[in-house]
C-alpha positions in Angstrom: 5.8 13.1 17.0 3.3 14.0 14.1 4.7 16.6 11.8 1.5 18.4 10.1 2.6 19.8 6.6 2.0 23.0 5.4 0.3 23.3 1.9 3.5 23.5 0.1 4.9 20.5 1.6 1.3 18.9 0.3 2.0 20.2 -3.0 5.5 18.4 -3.0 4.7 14.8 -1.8 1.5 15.0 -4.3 4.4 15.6 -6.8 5.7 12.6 -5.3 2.9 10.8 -5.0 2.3 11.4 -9.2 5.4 9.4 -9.5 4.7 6.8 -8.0 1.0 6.6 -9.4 3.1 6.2 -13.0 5.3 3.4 -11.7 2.4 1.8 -10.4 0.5 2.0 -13.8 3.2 1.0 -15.6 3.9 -2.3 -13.5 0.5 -3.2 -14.4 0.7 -2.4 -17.9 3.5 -5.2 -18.0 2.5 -7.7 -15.8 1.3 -10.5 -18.4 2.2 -14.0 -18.1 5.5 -14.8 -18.5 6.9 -11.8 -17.2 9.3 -11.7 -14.4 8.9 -9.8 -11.1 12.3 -8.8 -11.8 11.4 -7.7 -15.1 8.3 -5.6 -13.6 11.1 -4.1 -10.4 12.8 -2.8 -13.4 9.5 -1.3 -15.1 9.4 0.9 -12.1 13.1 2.1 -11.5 12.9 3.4 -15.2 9.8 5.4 -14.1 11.4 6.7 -10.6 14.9 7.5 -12.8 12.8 9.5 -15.6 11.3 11.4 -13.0 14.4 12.2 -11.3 12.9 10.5 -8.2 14.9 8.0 -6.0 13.4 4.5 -4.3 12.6 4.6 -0.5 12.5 1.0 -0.9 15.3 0.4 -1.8 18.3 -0.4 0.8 15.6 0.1 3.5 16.3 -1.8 6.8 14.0 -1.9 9.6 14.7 -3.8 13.0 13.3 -7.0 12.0 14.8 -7.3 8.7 18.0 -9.4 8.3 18.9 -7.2 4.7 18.3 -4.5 3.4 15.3 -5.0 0.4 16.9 -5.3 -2.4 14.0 -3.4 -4.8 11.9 -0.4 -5.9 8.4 -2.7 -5.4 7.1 -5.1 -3.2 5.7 -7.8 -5.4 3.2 -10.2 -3.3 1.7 -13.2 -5.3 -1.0 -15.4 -4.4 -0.5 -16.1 -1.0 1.7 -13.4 -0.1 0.2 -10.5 1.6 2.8 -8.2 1.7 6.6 -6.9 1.2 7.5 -9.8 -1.4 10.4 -9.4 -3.1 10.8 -9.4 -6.7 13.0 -12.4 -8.1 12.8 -14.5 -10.8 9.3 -16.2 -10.2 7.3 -15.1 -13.6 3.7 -14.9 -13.5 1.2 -17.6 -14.4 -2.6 -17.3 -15.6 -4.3 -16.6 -12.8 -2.2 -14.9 -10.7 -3.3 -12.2 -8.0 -0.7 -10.2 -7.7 -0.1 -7.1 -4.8 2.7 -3.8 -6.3 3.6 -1.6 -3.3 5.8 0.8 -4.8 6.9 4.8 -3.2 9.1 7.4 -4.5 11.1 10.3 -2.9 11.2 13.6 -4.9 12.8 16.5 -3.7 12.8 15.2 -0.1 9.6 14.7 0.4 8.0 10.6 -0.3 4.8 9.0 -1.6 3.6 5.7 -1.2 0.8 3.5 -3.1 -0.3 0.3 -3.4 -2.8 -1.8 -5.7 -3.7 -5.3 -6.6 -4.5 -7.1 -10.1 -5.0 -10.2 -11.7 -2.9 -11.5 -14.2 -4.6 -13.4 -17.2 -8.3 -14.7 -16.8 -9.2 -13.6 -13.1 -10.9 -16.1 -10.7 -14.1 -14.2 -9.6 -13.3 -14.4 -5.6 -10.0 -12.9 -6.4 -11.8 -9.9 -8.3 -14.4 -9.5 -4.9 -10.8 -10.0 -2.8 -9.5 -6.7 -4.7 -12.8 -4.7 -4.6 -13.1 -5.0 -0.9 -9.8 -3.6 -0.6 -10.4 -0.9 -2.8 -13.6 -0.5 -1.0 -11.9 -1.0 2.5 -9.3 2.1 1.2 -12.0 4.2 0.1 -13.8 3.8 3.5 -10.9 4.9 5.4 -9.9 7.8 3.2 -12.9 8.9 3.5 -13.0 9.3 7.3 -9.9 11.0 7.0 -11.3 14.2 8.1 -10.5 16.8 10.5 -12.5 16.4 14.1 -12.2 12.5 13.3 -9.6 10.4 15.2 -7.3 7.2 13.9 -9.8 5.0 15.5 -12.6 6.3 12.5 -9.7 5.5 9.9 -9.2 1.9 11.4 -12.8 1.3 12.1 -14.1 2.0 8.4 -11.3 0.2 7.2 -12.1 -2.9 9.4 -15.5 -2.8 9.1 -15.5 -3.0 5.1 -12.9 -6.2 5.0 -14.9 -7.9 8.4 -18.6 -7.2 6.6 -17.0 -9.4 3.4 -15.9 -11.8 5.5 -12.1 -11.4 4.7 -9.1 -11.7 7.5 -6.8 -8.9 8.5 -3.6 -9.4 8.9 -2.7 -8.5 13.2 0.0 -5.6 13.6 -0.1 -4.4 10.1 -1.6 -1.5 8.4 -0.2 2.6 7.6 1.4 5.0 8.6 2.2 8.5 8.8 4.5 9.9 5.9 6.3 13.0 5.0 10.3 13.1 4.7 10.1 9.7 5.8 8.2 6.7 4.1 7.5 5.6 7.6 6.4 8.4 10.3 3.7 9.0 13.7 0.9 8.2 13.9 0.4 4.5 13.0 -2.7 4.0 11.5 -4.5 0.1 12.1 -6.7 -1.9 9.7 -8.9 -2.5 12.5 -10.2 -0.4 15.7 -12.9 1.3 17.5 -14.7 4.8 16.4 -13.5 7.7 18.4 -10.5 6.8 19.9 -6.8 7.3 18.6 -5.4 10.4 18.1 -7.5 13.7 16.9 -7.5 14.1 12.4 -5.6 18.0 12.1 -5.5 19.4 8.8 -1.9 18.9 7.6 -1.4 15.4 8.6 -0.7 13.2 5.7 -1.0 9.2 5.8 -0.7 6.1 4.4 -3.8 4.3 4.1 -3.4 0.6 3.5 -6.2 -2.3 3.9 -4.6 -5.6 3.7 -7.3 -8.8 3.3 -7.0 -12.7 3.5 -9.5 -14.6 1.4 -10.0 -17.1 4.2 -10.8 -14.9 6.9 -8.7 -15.8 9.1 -5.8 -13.4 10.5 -2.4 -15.7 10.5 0.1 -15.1 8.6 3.8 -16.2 8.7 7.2 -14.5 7.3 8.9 -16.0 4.6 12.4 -17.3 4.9 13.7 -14.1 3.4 12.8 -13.0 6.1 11.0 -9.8 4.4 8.0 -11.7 2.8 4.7 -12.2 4.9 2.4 -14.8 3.7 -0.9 -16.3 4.6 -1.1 -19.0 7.2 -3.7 -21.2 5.3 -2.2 -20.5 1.5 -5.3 -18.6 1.4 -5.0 -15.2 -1.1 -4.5 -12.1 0.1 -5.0 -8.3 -1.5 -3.6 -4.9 -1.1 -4.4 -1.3 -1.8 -2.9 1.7 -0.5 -3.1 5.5 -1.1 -1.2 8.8 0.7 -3.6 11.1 1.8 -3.4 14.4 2.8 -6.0 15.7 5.8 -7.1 19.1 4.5 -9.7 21.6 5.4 -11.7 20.8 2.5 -11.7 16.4 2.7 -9.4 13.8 1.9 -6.4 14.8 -1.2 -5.2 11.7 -2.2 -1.5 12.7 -3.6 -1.1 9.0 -5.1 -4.2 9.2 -7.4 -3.6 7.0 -10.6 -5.0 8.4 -13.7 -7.9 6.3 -15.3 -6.6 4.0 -17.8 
């Protein structure tokens, strides 16, 4: 069942949402090389504890997983897609990296993503992270009421298939409110028109996911959490919480400019 939010609620999970925009900011500020992704977990719980915020993340345990993840972020190098976790690795020159990171704050969650390079970028990983940017812009921006999930997935598809980039099958966002994870699921790929009807009050999670390779396979780790391409190929990921208002898109996980 989708749970439409009334303005106040909106008010609260953009408060949310701000917190996790300043975890997210500050991971990136600290990724450098030679810096741990346990080092950058621990960049973020200081921002969730300043905020008096707690870690959806953290502890959570859906069906498929065989533990609970142990962390505040998702850290996805390289290869990895999504829902890496952070351990000991430290990052090398080069490195396209993937922070997913949410926060709850007074009950109600946010959750964002975004993807950077760490030391002198390859140019095809800077495209890989502009068409996901691009991707997530699309898709916000059909987040409007009188549009359906099927003109969130089909923008969204459209920008990562047009650069020639895989998608990642059975992946994408979600619905979020009290919950990280809520109705309606929302695809990375789909047809115009179809899916359920945009109301004002609905509030999702937006998340393109691309493959350098183009091609779609991925496996999961042996941690069992990880998900990483099939071909060693790189993969990027952006993600924004969105409210669907009367007026447009309100992305509650906006990032101030640096």
């Amino acid at each position: 069942m989708v749970e439409l939010k009334t303005d106040t609620s909106i008010d609260a999970m953009h408060a949310a949402g701000q917190v996790v925009g300043r975890a997210l900011t500050a991971v990136r500020d600290a990724a450098a090389v030679g810096v741990s992704l346990l080092e950058l977990d621990e960049v973020a719980r200081a921002v969730l504890r300043e905020a008096g915020a707690s870690s959806p993340f953290l502890g959570y345990r859906p069906s498929f997983a065989p533990t609970p993840f142990p962390a505040v972020i998702c850290a996805s190098v390289n290869d990895a897609i999504v829902h890496g976790i952070p351990g000991r690795y430290r990052l090398r020159d080069g490195d396209l990296v993937s922070i997913d990171c949410g926060a709850v704050l007074d009950g109600w969650a946010g959750d964002s993503a975004i993807s950077f390079t760490v030391g002198r970028p390859r140019p095809a990983d800077l495209r890989l992270i502009d068409t996901a940017e691009r991707a997530l812009a699309a898709g916000i921006a059909a987040a409007v009421p009188g549009n359906r999930i099927g003109d969130i997935a089909h923008a969204v598809g459209r920008v990562c298939r047009e650069a020639g980039y895989g998608i990642p099958h059975g992946f994408g966002g979600h619905g979020i409110g009290r919950r990280m994870h809520e109705d309606p699921d929302v695809p990375n790929e789909g047809r115009p028109g179809r899916g359920l009807p945009l109301r004002p009050g609905m509030v999702l999670a937006i998340e393109p996911m691309v493959i350098a390779s183009g091609e779609d396979g991925y496996y999961e780790a042996s941690d069992g959490w990880t998900l990483r391409t099939s071909d060693g190929s790189r993969a990027a990921h952006a993600e924004h919480t969105v409210a669907v208002t009367e007026s447009g898109p309100r992305i509650l996980t906006a990032r101030e400019t640096p």
